[in-house]
C-alpha positions, 0 to 999 in steps of 0.5 A: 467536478473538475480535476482542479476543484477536486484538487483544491478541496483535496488541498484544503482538507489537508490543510484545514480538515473541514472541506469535504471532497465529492469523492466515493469511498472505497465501496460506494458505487461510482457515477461517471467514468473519466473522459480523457481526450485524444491527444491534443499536441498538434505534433507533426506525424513524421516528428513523433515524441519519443517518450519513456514511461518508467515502471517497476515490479514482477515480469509479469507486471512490466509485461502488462505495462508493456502490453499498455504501451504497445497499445498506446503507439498503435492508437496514435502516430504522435508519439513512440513511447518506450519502456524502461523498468526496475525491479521495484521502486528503490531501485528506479529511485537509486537510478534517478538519484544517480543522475540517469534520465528522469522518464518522462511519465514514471511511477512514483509511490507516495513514500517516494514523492518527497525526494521527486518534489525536493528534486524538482523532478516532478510537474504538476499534473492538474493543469495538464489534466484540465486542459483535456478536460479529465473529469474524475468525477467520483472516481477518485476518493478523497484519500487518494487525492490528498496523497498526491496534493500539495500547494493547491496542486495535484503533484502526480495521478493517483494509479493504484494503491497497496493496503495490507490485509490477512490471508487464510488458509480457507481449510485451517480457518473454515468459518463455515465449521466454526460457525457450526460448533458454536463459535462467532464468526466474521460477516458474510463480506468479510469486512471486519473483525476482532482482534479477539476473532483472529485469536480464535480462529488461529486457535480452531486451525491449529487445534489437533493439527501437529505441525500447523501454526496459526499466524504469522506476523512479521517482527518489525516496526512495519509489522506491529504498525497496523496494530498499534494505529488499531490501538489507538497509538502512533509509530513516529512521534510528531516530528517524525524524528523518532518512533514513538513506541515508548508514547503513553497511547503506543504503549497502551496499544502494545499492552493490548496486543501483545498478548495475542501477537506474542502467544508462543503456541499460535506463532512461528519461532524464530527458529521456524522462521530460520528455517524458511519464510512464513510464506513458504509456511503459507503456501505449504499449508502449515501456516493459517494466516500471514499479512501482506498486500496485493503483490501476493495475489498472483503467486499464491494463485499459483500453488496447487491446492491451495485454498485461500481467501482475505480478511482485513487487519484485526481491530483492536479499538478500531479499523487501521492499517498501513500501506502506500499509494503509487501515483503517475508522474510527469518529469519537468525535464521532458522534452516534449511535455505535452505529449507526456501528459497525453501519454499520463491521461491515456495510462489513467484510463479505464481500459489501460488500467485494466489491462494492468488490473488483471494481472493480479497485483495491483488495488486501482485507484480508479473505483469504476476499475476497483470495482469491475470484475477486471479487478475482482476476478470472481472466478480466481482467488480471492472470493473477498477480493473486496477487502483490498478496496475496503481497506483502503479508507482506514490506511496510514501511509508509513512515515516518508523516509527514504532510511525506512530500512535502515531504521528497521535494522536499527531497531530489530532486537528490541522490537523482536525482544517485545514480541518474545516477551509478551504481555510480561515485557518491560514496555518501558525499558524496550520501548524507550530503547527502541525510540532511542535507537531510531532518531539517529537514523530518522533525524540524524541531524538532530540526534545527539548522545543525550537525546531522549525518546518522545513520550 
């Protein structure tokens, strides 16, 4: 199959959801491996492209990009390519917003996509893809490809993708142990469970254990999202101008999960989480489970003695959860553009993505990566490395916004009042007020003193 019928489909799923992409979930084993060919530019050797690939993360993820890099002006005399990195991607975005050069390949995170588009920052990247007869073949799923489409066109590569999963501490959650005092426990894959079972197993870590808690989940709109798309309810309401907490499904979410996330015995305090971060709470051993993405791999691999493995996101009425995909962009202000579509495809690859896959911090969209031991690392923890590549297929990606933060802020009394009350709160007071207080900041041209929240 193609890259460009893949895209197609991709783009007539979006629109029609009745096409259906040959593409793998995220465990079915892959068939094909992408072919990439040698550059195609016929580029003078003592006339090189001099190219920019810009990055973001950790030191130790920009070293692996560098190291890619390095590899890349080894293997050809047609290009020198540099690296230009950012501390994470608002800050890269912030850089390009400001007028600094666009680099001529550069990461792009969905949520980010839109003000690349509407900037006119960004080519297409099918065509140029095509023309090196990329064969994606199963490599891809469906859900990645359509992240990245638009107008029948692939925007940018799909590279990697962030679902949010539960960390454990494997000596508090001991499944082993609950099993054999009669308690239900998940699967050997640890590829699902209640939000029932979660309570449970935050109970048996924190019972006759003085100073442990059992779970911490992040008072934000962010935090509560897996939990409510589980129930059955939405985050923004259909315009994306508003949230739609005080929505009759978000509110029948709220009402079942309230109870368990808001349960004072089982939780941090405010003043606990005053005092240090929940993952310092983890890493100490005080703290039985927190949610987070794959970023958190590599420096909890780093704490001594501690023990810890991943589950997935609690359901409630069924699997969800949120996160983000990154995709590769081309610049449409690069010089020598061709040369920056070979310099995309050979980032693409199985081998450089790997190099980057073993750092730890990153789920590859490539499923024959995904599903390697350079990702999986059986020897490092996590054992259920899997659940990241599983999750991906009940992942909402988060409304596009770029006032995302300031939204939270917005909101963050009434959401942290909504955790503290529990079960017993007054959902419709606080929800219609957390509603109210986000559309000036998702929808400000819209917004006005008589606005009111969706239902």
């Amino acid at each position: 199959m193609t890259l460009r019928t893949a895209v197609t489909r991709a783009a007539i799923l979006v629109a029609a959801l009745s096409l259906g992409l040959s593409a793998c979930s995220g465990d079915a084993q892959p068939t094909t491996t992408p072919t990439a060919s040698p550059p195609t530019t016929t580029t003078p050797v003592n006339n090189p492209a001099k190219l920019t690939f810009g990055v973001w993360g950790s030191p130790t993820e920009v070293e692996a990009y560098q190291q890619v890099v390095s590899d890349y002006n080894s293997s050809t005399d047609l290009a020198d390519v540099t690296l230009k990195s950012w501390r994470d991607d608002a800050s890269m975005m912030q850089s390009i917003s400001s007028g600094q050069p666009v680099p001529d390949v550069f990461l792009v995170s969905r949520g980010d996509l839109q003000q690349v588009e509407d900037g006119k920052q960004i080519e297409p990247v099918d065509s140029y893809l095509d023309a090196r007869a990329v064969d994606i073949g199963d490599e891809y799923s469906r859900d990645a490809l359509e992240a990245f489409s638009a107008n029948h066109h692939l925007q940018c590569m799909p590279y990697a993708v962030s679902p949010r999963v539960i960390y454990y501490n494997t000596d508090l959650v001991d499944f082993a142990r609950m099993k054999a005092t009669g308690i239900q426990v998940p699967g050997s894959e640890n590829k699902s469970w209640s939000l029932s079972d979660f309570e449970t197993a935050a109970t048996f870590a924190t019972t006759g254990r003085k100073g442990v808690r059992g779970f911490d989940i992040d008072p934000t709109v962010s935090g509560l999202a897996p939990f409510i798309y589980s129930g059955g309810g939405k985050v923004v309401n259909d315009q994306q101008t508003s949230l739609a907490f005080s929505d009759s499904s978000t509110k029948a979410a709220l009402q079942k999960v309230l109870g368990t996330l808001s349960n004072p015995q089982l939780t941090l305090t405010d003043q606990q989480r005053a005092r240090q971060p929940a993952l310092k709470w983890f890493e100490q051993g005080r703290l039985a489970m927190i949610a987070g993405d794959r970023s958190l791999v590599p420096q909890l691999r780093g704490v001594k003695d501690l023990h810890w493995d991943v589950m997935p996101m609690p359901t409630v009425d069924h699997a969800a959860t949120v996160g983000d995909f990154t995709g590769l962009c081309l610049s449409k202000s690069s010089k020598r553009i061709e040369d920056a579509a070979d310099l995309l495809v050979a980032l693409s690859s199985e081998a450089m993505v790997k190099t980057v896959a073993q750092t730890g911090y990153m789920v590859p969209v490539n499923q024959q990566v995904a599903l390697s031991e350079d990702f999986r690392q059986p020897l490092l923890q996590p054992l259920h490395a899997a659940v990241f590549v599983n999750s991906v297929r009940n992942m909402q990606i988060l409304p596009l916004t770029q006032q995302w933060a300031a939204m939270e802020q917005a909101v963050s009394t009434p959401v942290k009042e909504l955790l503290e009350g529990g079960p017993t709160v007054d959902l419709d007071t606080l929800t219609a007020q957390i509603d109210s207080l986000s559309q000036p900041v998702l929808a400000p041209l819209s917004a006005s003193p008589t606005a009111t929240p969706s239902d």
